[in-house]
LOZAMI-993016 format. One line per field, with one value per residue (C-alpha): residue number from 1; residue in three letters; x, y, z. Coordinates in Angstrom, 3 decimals. Layout:
LOZAMI-993016
num	c(NUM	...)
residu	c(ALA	...)
east	c(X	...)
north	c(Y	...)
up	c(Z	...)
This chain:
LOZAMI-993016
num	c(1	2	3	4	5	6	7	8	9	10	11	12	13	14	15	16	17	18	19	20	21	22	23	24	25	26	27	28	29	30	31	32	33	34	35	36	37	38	39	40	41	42	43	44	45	46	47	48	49	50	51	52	53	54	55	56	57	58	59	60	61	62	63	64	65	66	67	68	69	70	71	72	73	74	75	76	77	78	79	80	81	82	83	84	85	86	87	88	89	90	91	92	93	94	95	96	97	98	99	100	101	102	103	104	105	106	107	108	109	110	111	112	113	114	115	116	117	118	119	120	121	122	123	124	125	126	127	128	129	130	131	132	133	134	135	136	137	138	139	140	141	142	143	144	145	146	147	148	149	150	151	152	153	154	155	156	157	158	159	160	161	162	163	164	165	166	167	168	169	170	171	172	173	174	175	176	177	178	179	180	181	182	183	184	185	186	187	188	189	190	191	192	193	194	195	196	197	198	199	200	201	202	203	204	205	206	207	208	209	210	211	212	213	214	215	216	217	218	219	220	221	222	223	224	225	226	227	228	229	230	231	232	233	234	235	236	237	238	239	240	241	242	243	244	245	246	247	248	249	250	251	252	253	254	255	256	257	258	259	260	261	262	263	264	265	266	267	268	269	270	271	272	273	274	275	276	277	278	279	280	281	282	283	284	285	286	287	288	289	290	291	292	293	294	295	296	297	298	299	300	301	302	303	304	305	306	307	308	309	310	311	312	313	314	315	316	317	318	319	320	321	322	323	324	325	326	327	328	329	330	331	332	333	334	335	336	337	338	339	340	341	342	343	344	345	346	347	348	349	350	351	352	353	354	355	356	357	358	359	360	361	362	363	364	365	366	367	368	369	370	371	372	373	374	375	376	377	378	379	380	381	382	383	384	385	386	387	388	389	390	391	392	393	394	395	396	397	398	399	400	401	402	403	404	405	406	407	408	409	410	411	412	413	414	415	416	417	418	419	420	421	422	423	424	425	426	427	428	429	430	431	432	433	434	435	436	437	438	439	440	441	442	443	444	445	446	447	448	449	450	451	452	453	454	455	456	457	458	459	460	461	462	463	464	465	466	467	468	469	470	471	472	473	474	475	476	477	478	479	480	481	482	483	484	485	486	487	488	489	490	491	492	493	494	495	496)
residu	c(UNK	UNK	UNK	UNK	UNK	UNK	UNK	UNK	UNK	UNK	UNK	UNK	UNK	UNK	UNK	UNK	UNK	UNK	UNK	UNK	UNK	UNK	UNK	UNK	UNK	UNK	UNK	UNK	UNK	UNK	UNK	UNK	UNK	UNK	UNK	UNK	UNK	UNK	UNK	UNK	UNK	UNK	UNK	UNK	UNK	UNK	UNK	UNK	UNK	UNK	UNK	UNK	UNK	UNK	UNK	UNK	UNK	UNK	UNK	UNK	UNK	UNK	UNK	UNK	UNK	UNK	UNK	UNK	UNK	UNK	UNK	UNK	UNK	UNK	UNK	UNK	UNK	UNK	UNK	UNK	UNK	UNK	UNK	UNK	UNK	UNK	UNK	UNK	UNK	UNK	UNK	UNK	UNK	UNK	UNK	UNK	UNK	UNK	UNK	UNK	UNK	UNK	UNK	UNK	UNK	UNK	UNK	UNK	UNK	UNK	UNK	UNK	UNK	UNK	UNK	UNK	UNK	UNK	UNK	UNK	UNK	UNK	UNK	UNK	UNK	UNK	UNK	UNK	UNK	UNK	UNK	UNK	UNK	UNK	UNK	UNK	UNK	UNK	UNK	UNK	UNK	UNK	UNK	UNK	UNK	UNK	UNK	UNK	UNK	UNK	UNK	UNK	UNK	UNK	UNK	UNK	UNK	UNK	UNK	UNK	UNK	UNK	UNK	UNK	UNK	UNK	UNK	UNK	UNK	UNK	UNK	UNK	UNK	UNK	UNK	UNK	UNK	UNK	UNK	UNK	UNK	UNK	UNK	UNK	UNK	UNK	UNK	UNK	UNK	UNK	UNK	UNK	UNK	UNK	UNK	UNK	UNK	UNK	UNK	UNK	UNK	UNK	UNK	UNK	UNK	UNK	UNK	UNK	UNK	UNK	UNK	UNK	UNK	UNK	UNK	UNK	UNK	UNK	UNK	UNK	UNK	UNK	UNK	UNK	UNK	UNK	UNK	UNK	UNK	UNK	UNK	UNK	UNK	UNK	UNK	UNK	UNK	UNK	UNK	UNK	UNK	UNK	UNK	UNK	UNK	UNK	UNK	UNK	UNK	UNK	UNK	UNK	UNK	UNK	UNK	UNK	UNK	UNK	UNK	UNK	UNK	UNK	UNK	UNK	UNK	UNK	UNK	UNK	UNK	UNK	UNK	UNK	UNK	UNK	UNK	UNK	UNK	UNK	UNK	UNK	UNK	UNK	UNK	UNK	UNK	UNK	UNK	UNK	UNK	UNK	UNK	UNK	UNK	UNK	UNK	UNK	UNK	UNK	UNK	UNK	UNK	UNK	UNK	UNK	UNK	UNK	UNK	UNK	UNK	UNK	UNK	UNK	UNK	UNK	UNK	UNK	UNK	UNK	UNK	UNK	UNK	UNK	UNK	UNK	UNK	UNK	UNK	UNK	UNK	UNK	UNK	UNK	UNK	UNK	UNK	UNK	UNK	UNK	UNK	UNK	UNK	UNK	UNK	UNK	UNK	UNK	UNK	UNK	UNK	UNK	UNK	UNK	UNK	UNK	UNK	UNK	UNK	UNK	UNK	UNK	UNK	UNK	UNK	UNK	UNK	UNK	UNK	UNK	UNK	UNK	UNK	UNK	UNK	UNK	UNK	UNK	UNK	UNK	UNK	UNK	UNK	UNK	UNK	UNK	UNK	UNK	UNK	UNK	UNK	UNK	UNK	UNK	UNK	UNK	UNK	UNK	UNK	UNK	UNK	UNK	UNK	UNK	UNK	UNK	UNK	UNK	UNK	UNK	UNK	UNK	UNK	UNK	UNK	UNK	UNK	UNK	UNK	UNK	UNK	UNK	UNK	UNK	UNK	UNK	UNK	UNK	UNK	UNK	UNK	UNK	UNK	UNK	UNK	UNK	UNK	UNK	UNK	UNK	UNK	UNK	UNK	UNK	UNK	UNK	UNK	UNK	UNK	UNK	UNK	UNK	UNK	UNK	UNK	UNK	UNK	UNK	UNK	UNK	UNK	UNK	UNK	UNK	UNK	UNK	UNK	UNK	UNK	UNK	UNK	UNK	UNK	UNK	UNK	UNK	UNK	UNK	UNK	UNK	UNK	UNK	UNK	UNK	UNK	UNK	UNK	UNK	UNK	UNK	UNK	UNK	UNK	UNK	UNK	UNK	UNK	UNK)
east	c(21.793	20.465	16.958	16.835	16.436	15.085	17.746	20.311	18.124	18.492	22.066	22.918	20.859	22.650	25.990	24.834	23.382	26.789	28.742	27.304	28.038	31.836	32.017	30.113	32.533	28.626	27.524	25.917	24.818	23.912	22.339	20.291	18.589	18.781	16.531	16.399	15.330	16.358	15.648	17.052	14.062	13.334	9.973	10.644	7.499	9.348	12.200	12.975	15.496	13.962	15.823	14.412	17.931	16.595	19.350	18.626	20.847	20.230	21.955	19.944	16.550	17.221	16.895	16.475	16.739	15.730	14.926	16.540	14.387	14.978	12.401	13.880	11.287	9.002	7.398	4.332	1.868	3.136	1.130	3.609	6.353	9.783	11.387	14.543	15.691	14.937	11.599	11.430	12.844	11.826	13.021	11.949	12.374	11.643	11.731	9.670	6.244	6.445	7.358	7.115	7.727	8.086	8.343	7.199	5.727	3.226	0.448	-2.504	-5.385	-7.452	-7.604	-7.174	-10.953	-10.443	-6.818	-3.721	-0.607	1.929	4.894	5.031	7.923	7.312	3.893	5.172	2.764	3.896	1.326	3.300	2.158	4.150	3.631	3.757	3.092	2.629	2.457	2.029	1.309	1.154	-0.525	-4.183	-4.235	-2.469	-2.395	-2.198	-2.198	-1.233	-1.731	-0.237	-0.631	-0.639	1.223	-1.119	-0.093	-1.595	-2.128	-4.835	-3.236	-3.844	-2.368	0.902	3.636	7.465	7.262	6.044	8.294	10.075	8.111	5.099	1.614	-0.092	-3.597	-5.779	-4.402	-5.473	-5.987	-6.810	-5.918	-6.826	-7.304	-7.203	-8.332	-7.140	-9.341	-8.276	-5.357	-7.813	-10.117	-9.107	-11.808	-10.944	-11.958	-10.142	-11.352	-9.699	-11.081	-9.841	-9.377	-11.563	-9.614	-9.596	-12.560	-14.333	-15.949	-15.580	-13.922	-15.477	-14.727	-14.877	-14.608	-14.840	-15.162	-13.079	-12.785	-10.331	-10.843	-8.033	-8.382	-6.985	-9.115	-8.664	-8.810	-11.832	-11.696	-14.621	-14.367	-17.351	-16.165	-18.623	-18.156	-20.020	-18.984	-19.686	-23.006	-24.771	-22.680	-24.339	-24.285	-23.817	-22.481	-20.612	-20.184	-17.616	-17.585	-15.112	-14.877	-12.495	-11.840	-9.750	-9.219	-7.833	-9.199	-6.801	-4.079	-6.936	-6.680	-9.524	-10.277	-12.810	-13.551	-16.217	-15.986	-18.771	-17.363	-19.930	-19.299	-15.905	-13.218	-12.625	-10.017	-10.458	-9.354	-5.908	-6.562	-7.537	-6.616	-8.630	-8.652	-9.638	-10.626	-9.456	-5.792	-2.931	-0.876	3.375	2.701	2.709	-0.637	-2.308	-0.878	-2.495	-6.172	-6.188	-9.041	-8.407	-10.045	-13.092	-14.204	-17.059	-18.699	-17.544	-18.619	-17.337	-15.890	-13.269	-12.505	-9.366	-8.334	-4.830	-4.582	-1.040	-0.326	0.828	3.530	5.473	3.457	0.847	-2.373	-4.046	-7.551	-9.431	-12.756	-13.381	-15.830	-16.326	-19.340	-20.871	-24.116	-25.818	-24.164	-21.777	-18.500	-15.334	-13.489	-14.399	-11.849	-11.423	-7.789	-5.851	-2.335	-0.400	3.043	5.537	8.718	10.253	9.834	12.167	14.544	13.062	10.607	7.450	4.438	1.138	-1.524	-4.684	-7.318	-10.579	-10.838	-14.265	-14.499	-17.269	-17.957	-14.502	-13.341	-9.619	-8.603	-4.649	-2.620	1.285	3.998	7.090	10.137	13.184	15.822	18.819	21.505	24.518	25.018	25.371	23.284	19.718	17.737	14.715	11.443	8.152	5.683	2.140	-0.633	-3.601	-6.971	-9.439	-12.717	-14.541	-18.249	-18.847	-17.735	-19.164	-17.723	-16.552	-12.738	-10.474	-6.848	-4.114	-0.892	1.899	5.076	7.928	11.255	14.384	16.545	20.138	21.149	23.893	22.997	23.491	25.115	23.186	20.330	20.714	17.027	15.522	11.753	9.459	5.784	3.660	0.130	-2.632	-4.466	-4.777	-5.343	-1.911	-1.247	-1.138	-2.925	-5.799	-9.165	-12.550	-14.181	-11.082	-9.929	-6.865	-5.545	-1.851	0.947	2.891	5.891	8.413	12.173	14.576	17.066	17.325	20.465	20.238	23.011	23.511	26.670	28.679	25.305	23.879	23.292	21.041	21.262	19.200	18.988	16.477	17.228	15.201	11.379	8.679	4.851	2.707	0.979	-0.934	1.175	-0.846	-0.661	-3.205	-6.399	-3.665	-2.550	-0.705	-0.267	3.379	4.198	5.683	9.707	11.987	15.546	17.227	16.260	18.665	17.325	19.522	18.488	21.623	21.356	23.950)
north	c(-172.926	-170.902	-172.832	-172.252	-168.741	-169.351	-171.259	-169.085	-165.542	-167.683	-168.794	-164.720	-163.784	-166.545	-164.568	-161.709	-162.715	-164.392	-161.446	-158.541	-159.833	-161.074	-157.268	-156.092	-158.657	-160.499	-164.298	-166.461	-169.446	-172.057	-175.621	-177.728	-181.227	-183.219	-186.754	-189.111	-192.665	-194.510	-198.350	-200.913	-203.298	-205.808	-203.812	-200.818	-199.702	-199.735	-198.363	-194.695	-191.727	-189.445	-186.487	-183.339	-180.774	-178.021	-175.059	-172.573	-169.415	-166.980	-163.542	-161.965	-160.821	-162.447	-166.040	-167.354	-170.676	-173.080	-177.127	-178.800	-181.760	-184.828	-186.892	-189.435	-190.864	-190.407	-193.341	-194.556	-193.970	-190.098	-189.216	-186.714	-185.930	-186.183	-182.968	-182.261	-178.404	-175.579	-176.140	-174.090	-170.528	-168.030	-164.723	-164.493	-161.436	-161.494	-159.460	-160.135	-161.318	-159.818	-162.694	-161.918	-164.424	-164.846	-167.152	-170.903	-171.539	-174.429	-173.087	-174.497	-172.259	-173.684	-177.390	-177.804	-177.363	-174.181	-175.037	-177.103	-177.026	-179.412	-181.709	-185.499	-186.756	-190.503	-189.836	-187.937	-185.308	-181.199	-178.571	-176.078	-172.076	-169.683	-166.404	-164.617	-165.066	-162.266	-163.024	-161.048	-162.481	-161.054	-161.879	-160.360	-161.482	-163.618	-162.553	-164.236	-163.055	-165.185	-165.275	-167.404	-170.490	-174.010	-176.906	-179.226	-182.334	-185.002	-184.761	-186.667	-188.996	-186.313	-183.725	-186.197	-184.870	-184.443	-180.892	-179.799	-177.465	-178.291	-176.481	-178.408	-177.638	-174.598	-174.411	-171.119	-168.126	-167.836	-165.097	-165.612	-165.851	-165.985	-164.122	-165.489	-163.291	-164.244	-162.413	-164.628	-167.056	-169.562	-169.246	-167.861	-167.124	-167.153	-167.277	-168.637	-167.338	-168.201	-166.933	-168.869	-167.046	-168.474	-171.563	-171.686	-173.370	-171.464	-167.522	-166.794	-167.537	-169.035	-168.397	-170.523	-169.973	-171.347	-169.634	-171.491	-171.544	-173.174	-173.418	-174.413	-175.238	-177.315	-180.102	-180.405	-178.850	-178.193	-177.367	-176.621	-175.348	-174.818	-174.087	-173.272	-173.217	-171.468	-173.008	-170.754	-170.550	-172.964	-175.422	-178.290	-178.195	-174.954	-175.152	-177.562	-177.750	-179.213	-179.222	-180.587	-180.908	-182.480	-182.510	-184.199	-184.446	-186.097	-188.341	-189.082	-191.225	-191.548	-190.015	-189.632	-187.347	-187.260	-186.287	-185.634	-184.945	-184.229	-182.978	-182.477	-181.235	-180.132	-181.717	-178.306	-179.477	-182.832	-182.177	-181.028	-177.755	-179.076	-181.773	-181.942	-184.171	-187.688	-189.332	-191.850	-193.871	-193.802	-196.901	-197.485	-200.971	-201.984	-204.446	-201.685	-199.113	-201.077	-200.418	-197.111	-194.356	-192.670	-189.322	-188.571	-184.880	-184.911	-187.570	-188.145	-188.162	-190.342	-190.127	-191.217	-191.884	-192.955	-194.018	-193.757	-195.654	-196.391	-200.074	-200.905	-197.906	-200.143	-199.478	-197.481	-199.413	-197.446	-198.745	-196.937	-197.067	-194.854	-195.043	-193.074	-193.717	-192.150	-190.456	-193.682	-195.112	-197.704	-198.539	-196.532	-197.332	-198.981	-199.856	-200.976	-200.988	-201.380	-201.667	-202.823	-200.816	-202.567	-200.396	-203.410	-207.148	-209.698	-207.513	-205.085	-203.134	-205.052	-203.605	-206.167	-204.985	-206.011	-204.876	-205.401	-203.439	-202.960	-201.419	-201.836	-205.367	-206.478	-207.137	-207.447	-209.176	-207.945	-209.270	-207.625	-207.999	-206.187	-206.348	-204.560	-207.181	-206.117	-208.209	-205.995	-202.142	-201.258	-204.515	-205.228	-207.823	-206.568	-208.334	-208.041	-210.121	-209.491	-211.292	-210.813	-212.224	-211.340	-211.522	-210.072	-210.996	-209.418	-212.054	-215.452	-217.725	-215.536	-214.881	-215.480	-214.885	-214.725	-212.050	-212.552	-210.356	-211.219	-208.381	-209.650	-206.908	-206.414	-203.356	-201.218	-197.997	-195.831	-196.755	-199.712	-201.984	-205.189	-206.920	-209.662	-209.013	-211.794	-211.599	-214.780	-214.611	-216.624	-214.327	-215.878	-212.273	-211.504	-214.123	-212.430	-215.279	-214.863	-215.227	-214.725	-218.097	-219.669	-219.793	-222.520	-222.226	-221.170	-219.446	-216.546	-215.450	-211.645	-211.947	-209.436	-207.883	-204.034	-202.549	-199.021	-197.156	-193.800	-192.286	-189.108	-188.886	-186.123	-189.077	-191.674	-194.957	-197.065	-199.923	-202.442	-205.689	-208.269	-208.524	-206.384	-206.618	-204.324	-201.807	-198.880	-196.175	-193.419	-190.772	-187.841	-189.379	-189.333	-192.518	-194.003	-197.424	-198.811	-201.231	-204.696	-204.398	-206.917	-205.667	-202.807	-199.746	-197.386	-194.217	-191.639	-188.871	-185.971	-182.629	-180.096)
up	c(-228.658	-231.588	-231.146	-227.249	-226.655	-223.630	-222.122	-223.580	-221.324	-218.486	-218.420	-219.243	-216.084	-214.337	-215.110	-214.121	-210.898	-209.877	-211.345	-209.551	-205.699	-206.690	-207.777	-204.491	-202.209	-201.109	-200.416	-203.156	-201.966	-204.852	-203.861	-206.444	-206.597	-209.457	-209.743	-213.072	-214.176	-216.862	-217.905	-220.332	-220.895	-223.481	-224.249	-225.919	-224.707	-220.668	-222.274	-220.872	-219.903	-217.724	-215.927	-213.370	-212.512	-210.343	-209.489	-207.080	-206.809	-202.896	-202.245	-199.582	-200.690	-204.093	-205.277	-208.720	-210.415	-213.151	-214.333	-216.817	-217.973	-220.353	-221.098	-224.063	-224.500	-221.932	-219.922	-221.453	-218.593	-218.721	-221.756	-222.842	-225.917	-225.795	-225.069	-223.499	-222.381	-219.770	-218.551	-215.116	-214.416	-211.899	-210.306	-206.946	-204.145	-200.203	-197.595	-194.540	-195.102	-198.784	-201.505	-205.272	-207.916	-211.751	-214.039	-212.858	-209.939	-207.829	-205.903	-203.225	-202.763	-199.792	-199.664	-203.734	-204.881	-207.008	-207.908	-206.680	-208.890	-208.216	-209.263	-208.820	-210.388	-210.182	-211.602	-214.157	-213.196	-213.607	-213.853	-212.771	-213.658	-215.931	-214.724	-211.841	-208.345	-205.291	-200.809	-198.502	-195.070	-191.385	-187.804	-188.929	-192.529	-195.745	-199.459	-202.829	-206.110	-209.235	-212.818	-215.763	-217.768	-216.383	-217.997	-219.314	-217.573	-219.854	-223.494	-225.616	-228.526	-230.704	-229.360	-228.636	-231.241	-231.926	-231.515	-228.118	-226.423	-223.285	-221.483	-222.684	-224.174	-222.259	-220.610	-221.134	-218.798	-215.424	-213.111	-209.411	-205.586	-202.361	-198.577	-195.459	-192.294	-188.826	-186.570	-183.819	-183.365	-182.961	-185.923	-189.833	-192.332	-196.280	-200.156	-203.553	-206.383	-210.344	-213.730	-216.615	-219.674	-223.027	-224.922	-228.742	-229.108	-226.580	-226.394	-223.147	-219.578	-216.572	-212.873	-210.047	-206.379	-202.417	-198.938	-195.685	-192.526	-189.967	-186.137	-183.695	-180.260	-177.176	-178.158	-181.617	-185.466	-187.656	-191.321	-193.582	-197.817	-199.990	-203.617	-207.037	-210.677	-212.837	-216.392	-220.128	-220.759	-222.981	-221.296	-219.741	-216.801	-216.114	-212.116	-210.533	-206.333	-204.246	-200.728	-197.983	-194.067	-191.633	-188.446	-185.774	-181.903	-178.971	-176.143	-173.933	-175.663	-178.441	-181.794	-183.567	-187.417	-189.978	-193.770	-195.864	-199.091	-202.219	-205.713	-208.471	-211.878	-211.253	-213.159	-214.721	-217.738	-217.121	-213.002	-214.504	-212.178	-209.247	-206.726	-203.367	-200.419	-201.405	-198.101	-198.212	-196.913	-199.207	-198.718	-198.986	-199.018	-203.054	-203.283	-201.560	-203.472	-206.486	-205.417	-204.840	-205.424	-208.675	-208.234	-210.307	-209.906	-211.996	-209.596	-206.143	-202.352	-199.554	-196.004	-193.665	-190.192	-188.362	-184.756	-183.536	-179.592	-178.363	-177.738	-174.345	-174.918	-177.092	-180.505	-181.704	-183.359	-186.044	-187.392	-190.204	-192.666	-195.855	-198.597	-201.550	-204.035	-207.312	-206.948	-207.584	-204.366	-206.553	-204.495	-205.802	-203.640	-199.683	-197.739	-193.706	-192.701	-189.165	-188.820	-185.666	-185.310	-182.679	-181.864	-179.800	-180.069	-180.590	-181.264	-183.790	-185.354	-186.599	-189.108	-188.996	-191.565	-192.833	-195.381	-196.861	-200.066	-202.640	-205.504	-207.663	-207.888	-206.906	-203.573	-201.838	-198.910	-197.632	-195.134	-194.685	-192.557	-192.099	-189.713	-189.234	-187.214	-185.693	-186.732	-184.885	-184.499	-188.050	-190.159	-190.065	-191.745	-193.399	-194.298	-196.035	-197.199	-198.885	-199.418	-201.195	-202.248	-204.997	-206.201	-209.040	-208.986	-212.362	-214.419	-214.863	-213.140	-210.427	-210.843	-207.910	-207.795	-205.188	-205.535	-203.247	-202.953	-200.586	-200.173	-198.132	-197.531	-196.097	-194.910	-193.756	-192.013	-193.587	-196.936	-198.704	-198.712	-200.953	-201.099	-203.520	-204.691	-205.753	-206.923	-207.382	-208.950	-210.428	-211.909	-215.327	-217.327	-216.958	-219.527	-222.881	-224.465	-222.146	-223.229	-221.678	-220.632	-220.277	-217.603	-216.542	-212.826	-213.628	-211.760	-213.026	-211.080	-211.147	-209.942	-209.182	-207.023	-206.315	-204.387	-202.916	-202.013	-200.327	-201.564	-199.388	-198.191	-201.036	-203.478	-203.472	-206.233	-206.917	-209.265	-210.265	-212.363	-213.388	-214.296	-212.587	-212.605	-214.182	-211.924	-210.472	-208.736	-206.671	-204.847	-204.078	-206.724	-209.227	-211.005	-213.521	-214.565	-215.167	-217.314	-217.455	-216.800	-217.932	-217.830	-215.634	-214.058	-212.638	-210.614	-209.105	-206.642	-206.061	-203.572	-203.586)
């Protein structure tokens, strides 16, 4: 371990963390998580061995911990090196409303328009902070200080190279936090504020900043963040603004809740730093998933409203309509939803969906159904099919395609589901030999079968073989695009 110092300070703290309450007779309590991916494709370029161990060690006041990560070699859509080694360790003491932290840590200050670090595994998204991190929170006011260096979380092809540590390529140093005053139990009042140390090619930092306020009452919540940037000067432009509001209530049995959103000029390092509400529906369904709102912070505004009525006390019917343009009012993303949930029919659960999607000059038409059928006390018979419709007016003819994806599951509650997975499309650019202006009606078709299994309960398995379509994965404005698989994919989650 002569070339991991690191890891070898951490596993000597480890020892004497465990050491000192077997000599004082107290309780440790250890627990840990541990999630990886790995897949055998044809393609080397799908090829991957990905692995996130997280171990947390608790005596009283004290709990400290650490990741082991393998990335070998990393997915494709990740845009980052292969590394392998400790990548996460912190020190942490609490003691009432008094936390204090250091080494890694994630962070949300306000609604994420100053700064929101965070870890999505599937995305392959970690901008976790290396520093240190102080709370302090009681009934008339809340407290955070912080100050480190954020993981870059995706590296330009020039900065991709054998020899980036495990813990990754670093961000310029940050210094920041934020209040929150609770005058009343019904209203809080707050500010973020972050300066960001100069970067090599720069001469000096930048700071940026929002004000909040929350209200909470017996008919509903209100929630309102106004955040500014004031970039190095010479820089053009010079501010950017952000602002956010939302706010929800109920009518009866009727749910009702709104957002607004308007981000200007404030992808600060590319919108590595910061991750706000996007207003819009994230979907579990995968077609939907597909045509989702990547988040542009630089150029944004939209809104969103939602209804929530329950359905003759069998169901609940949920309807929905966002939109978020540029400044010139082009369509990022539109999109009117409603979905028809059904607790009880014909023996089982039923989902009935629909969708009409825009973005740009394309437009998507979805209809889904799902149902969950009963088959005796411990098997159920799952099913779900998609369908959906395209058309992209910006090409001449106009192109028009069709996707269709059908899962049939078994399952046994709680131990395994066994399901087959089919996708069927004519759209004729997923043929590699595809050429503008030609443009043959053809069908292209996925097959596979996937088998998840829950094993003593702490472990879940799951594994994939057979071919899989390319496609976008989202969550939060954050995307990635995975590729083509051919071949198996096994993916283990563990908790201990």
């Amino acid at each position: 371990m002569q070339n991991y110092p690191e890891l070898k300070l951490f596993l000597f703290f480890c020892l004497g963390f465990l050491s000192t309450p077997l000599m004082l007779g107290a309780r440790v309590e250890i627990s840990g998580v541990t999630f990886g991916e790995f897949s055998a494709a044809r393609d080397p370029g799908s090829r991957y061995l990905e692995n996130w161990t997280d171990i947390s060690i608790s005596k009283g006041r004290f709990r400290m911990g650490g990741r082991f990560s393998l990335h070998q070699p990393p997915a494709s859509f990740g845009r980052q090196d292969t590394t392998w080694g400790l990548t996460h360790r912190f020190v942490e003491y609490q003691n009432g409303g008094f936390k204090f932290r250091i080494g890694n840590f994630y962070t949300l200050l306000g609604r994420g328009l100053v700064l929101r670090a965070f870890d999505h595994q599937s995305l392959r998204w970690d901008s976790n902070i290396d520093g240190a991190k102080l709370d302090y929170a009681n009934r008339f006011y809340e407290i955070e200080l912080l100050g480190g260096r954020p993981r870059k979380t995706r590296l330009s092809e020039q900065e991709m190279s054998k020899n980036t540590p495990a813990t990754g390529k670093k961000l310029p140093a940050l210094y920041g936090g934020q209040v929150r005053l609770k005058p009343l139990q019904s209203i809080h009042l707050g500010a973020t504020g972050v300066y960001t140390e100069p970067g090599a090619a720069a001469t000096e930092g930048f700071f940026r900043g929002s004000v909040f306020s929350e209200l909470f009452s017996e008919f509903g919540t209100a929630y309102g963040e106004f955040a500014q940037v004031k970039y190095p000067a010479g820089q053009n432009p010079e501010y950017g603004r952000s602002l956010y509001v939302s706010a929800s209530t109920m009518l009866g049995y009727l749910g009702l809740a709104g957002e607004y959103k308007l981000y200007k000029n404030f992808a600060v390092f590319d919108g590595l730093l910061s991750n706000p509400p996007t207003a819009t529906r994230e979907h579990l369904f995968t077609l939907l998933n597909r045509h989702q709102l990547v988040q542009n912070l630089q150029d944004e505004r939209g809104y969103a409203f939602e209804m929530n009525y329950p359905f003759f006390e069998m169901g609940l019917l949920t309807a929905s309509f966002s939109r978020t343009t540029d400044s010139r009012f082009n369509n990022m993303l539109q999109e009117a939803y409603s979905q028809l949930e059904i607790d009880d029919l014909l023996n089982g659960e039923w989902i009935f969906a629909g969708a009409l999607q825009k973005e740009y000059s394309k437009r998507y038409l979805h209809a889904v159904v799902y149902t969950a059928q009963q088959l005796s006390r411990f098997y159920a018979l799952l099913f779900t099919f998609e369908h959906l419709h395209a058309r992209d007016r910006a090409t001449e003819p106009d192109r028009m395609f069709y996707d269709q994806l059908l899962t049939i599951g078994l399952s046994k509650s709680p131990r395994w589901t066994l399901s087959l997975i089919t996708e069927h499309s004519t759209d004729f650019t997923v043929d590699p030999a595809y050429q503008p202006g030609n443009t043959p009606v053809r069908h292209f078709y996925w097959n596979g079968g996937q088998l998840d299994v829950n094993i003593y309960r702490n472990f879940d398995l799951s594994i994939f073989a057979g071919k899989r379509r390319k496609g976008k994965l989202c969550a939060g404005g954050v995307c990635v695009v995975k590729p083509e698989l051919e071949g198996v994919e096994v993916t283990l989650t563990g908790r201990f």
